[in-house]
Every structure is written in structure tokens, then in C-alpha cells.
C-alpha positions as CSV (number, residue, x, y, z in Angstrom):
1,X,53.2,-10.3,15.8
2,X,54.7,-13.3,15.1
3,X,58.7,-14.4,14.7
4,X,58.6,-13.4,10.8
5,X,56.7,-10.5,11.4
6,X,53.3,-11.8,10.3
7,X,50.8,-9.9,11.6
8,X,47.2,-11.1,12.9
9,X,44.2,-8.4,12.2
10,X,41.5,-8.8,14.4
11,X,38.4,-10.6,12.7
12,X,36.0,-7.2,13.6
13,X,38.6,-4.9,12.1
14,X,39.0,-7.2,8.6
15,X,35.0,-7.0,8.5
16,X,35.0,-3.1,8.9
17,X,37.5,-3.1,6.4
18,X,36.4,-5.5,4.6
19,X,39.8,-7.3,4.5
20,X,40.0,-10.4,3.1
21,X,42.7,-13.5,3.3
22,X,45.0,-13.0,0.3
23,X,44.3,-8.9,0.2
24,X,47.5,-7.1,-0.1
25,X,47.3,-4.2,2.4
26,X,50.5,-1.6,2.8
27,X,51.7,-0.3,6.0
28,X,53.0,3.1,6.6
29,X,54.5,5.3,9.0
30,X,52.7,8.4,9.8
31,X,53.5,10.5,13.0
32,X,54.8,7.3,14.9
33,X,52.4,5.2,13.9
34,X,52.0,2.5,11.8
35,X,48.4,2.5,9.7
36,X,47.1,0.3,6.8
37,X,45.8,1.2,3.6
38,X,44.9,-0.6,0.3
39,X,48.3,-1.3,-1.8
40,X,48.7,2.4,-4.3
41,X,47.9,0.9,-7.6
42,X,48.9,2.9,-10.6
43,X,45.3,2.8,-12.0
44,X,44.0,3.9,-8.7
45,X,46.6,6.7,-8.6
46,X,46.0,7.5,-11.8
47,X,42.4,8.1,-11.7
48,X,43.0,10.3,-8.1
49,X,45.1,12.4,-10.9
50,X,42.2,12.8,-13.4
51,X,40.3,13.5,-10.9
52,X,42.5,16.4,-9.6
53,X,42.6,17.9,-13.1
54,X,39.2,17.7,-13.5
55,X,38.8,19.7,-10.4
56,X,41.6,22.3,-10.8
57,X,40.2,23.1,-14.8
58,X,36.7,23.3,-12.7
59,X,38.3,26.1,-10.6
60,X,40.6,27.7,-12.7
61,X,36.9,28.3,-15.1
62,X,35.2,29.4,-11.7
63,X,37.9,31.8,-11.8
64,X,37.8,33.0,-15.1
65,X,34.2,33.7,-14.9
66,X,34.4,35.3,-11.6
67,X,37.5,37.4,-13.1
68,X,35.0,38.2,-16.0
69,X,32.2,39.4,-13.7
70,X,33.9,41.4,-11.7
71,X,35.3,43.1,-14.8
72,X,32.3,43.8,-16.1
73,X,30.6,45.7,-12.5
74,X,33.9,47.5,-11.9
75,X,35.7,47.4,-15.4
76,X,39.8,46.7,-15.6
77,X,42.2,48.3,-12.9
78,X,44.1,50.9,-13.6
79,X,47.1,49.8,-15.1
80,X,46.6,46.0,-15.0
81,X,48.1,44.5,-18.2
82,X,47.7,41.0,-19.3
């Protein structure tokens, strides 16, 4: 590290991580220790979100139809009210 805490990534790492001069990478703390990741974008965490949706209204329909199935073999519980 240098004086103004510039920091020198070895050239085999930027390759595997395909880092190039200019990239803005963040560091974070994580169990005392310091790891790199791509800057958080709002685009980027936006689409992780639409993504998450997508997948919980992809489960909560597995659900339902599994809900529905099992209704239909064993028929409601007793006194189960919606």
C-alpha cells in the first residue's frame, strides 16, 4: 500500500477478475477482512430486486398449487378458515 493508501492488485488477480485501470472496485469489511467487489450500482441492484420478485411470485404459485393439490387428495382441515 502506498503513503495515500493506493493500493497495487497483482497483474494475475486483475486478469482473473478482469480488472481494468480506471475500474472502480469497492472494498468491504467482512469478518476481518477486507474483500473487493464491483462498485453496487442502482441498476445492478435494481435488477438483483426484480429478480427476487420474480422468484418469490415463482414460489408463492408453487405454493398455491401445492396448497391446491393437497386439498384436493385430503380435502380442507377441520376447522381451517381462510
Amino acid at each position: 500500500m502506498g503513503d495515500r493508501g493506493q493500493v497495487t492488485i497483482p497483474k494475475a488477480l486483475r486478469e482473473r477478475r478482469s480488472i481494468k485501470g480506471g475500474d472502480e472496485i469497492e472494498f468491504v469489511e467482512v469478518n476481518d477482512e477486507i474483500i473487493h467487489k464491483p462498485p453496487t450500482d442502482e441498476e445492478r441492484l435494481a435488477e438483483e430486486y426484480r429478480k427476487r420478485a420474480e422468484r418469490s411470485r415463482e414460489l408463492a404459485k408453487e405454493l398455491e398449487e401445492a396448497s391446491a393439490e393437497a386439498t384436493g387428495h385430503l380435502g380442507d382441515a377441520p376447522g381451517w378458515s381462510e
